[in-house]
C-alpha positions, 0 to 999 in steps of 0.5 A, a space after each residue: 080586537 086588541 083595543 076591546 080586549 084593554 077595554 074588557 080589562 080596564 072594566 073587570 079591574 074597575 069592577 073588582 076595585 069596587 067589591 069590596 068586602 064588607 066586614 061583618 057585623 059586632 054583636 051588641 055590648 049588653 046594656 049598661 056595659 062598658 065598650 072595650 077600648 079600640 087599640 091604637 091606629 097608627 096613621 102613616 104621615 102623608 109626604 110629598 112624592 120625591 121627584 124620581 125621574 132625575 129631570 125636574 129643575 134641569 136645563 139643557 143644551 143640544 149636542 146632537 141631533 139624529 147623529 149630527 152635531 147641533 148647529 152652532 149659531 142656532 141653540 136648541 134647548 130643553 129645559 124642564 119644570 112644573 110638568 113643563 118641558 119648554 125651550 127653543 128648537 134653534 128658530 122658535 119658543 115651545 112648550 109642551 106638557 110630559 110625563 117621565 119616570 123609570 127611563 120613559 119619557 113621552 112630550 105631549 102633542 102637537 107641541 106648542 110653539 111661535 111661528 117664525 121662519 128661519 133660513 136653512 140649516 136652522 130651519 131643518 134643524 128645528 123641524 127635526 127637532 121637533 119631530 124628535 120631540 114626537 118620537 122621544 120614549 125613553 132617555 138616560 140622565 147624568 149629571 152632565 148629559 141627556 139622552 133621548 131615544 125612541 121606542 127601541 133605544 135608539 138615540 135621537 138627541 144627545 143634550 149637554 147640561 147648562 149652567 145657570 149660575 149668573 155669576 161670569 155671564 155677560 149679556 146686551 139688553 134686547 127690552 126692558 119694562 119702560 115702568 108704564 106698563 109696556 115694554 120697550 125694544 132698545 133706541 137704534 144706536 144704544 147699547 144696554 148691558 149686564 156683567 155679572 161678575 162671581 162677587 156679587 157685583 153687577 156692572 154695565 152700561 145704560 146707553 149713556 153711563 156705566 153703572 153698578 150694583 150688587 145683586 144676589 141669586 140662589 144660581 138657579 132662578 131668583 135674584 134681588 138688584 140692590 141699588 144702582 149707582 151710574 156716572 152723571 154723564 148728560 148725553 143728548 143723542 139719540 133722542 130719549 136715550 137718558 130716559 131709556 136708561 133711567 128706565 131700564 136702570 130702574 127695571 133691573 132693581 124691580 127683577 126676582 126671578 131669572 130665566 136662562 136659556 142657553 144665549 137668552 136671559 129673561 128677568 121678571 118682576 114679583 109679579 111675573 110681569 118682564 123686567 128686561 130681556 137679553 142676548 148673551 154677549 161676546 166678549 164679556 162686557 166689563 165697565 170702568 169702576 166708578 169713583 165716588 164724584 161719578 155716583 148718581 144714585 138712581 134707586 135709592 129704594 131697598 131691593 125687591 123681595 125675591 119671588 115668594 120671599 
């Protein structure tokens, strides 16, 4: 009964919307007369609605789930862009449309996400979260934590903000764009890194010789590597380990957006293909400096634009 009276409502708004008064007609101006002025309308500027539910652009990282503290060795996180709320649920990648505004939230169902199966306790904790995202209706924003309850304010979830500067972050590459149109998991017995020093210095290793570059990012999302400089070792195990890092060397200069996500970072080229992907590392990779007689120069070329640049 409840569902008809809506209906009923939804139809009488909709049919008084569309009467609308008619206003009447102005007599003629006698022949030869000349029309009076019409006064000045004033028409107001349309402006861009301002992003009012304090979410769009944030990035988070679980603290708590249903009561429990999030476990440590499998990081859930929300990030939220673009009408996108998309993250890792501490075993899978999702992706969801969501609408929040004035305390309300509500995560489009069922949520899209990959399919891999994790062990317990990140298995359970992965299908809880999930199920908070189905049970979300109202949250609570600071600048350093989220909270997401259900219809009667219960908290469901409590998120910490994540940072997504680059600058003192070290990470080991998992890919990395082979420049033929494919992207490539790293050799067995090589270790491909990034330190990303607070200078503006970019240090690491490319599986056989450390290298360096400068970069710059806006700290959220965009980055240009400039050239990179390695050491001229020859190193011939395992087999196509220089190739490797030729290749990976060049598919750092060819990123312009980043994507941080808790332990995971992920760089794109301008065209939004992958550039290489990574795993945080632990401790902070740091690589000896280079002296001028160890320079090669592997990308002599000027940095890419960053995205929309």
């Amino acid at each position: 009964m409840r569902y008809r009276i809506r209906i009923a409502i939804l139809a009488a708004a909709a049919l008084a919307s569309s009467c609308v008064p008619v206003p009447p007609a102005q007599p003629a101006a006698p022949a030869g007369a000349t029309p009076a002025a019409k006064p000045a309308t004033t028409v107001p500027s349309q402006q861009m609605p301002v992003p009012a539910d304090g979410l769009a652009g944030t990035s988070w990282t679980l603290l708590t789930l249903g009561g429990q503290p999030a476990l440590p060795d499998a990081t859930a996180t929300l990030r939220f862009a673009g009408g996108i709320a998309a993250g890792s649920d501490g075993c899978n990648d999702y992706s969801t449309g969501h609408t929040a505004g004035e305390g309300k939230i509500s995560f489009q169902q069922p949520v899209a996400s990959t399919k891999k199966a994790c062990p317990d306790p990140a298995g359970k904790q992965a299908t809880a979260f999930q199920v908070m995202l189905g049970l979300a209706a109202t949250y609570q924003v600071t600048a350093s934590q989220l909270t997401l309850s259900d219809e009667s304010a219960t908290p469901l979830a409590t998120f910490a903000a994540q940072s997504t500067d680059l600058g003192g972050t070290a990470w080991e590459a998992i890919s990395y764009n082979n420049g033929k149109g494919g992207v490539t998991s790293i050799l067995a017995g090589t270790m491909l890194t990034a330190a990303f020093n607070n200078d503006g210095h970019l240090r690491g290793s490319g599986g056989c010789n450390d290298y360096s570059a400068t970069y710059t990012s806006d700290g959220k999302s965009t980055i240009q590597v400039g050239p990179v400089v390695s050491t001229m070792k020859a190193c011939a195990q395992p087999s196509g380990v220089m190739e490797q890092e030729q290749q990976y060397l060049t598919a750092l200069g060819t990123a312009a957006t980043y994507r941080m996500d808790a332990a995971r970072l992920e760089f794109r080229t301008v065209n939004g293909a992958i550039a290489a992907s990574f795993e945080a590392e632990s401790p902070a990779a740091t690589a000896p400096s280079l002296t001028a007689s160890q320079i090669r120069l592997d990308n002599p070329g000027p940095a890419l634009l960053v995205a929309g640049g």
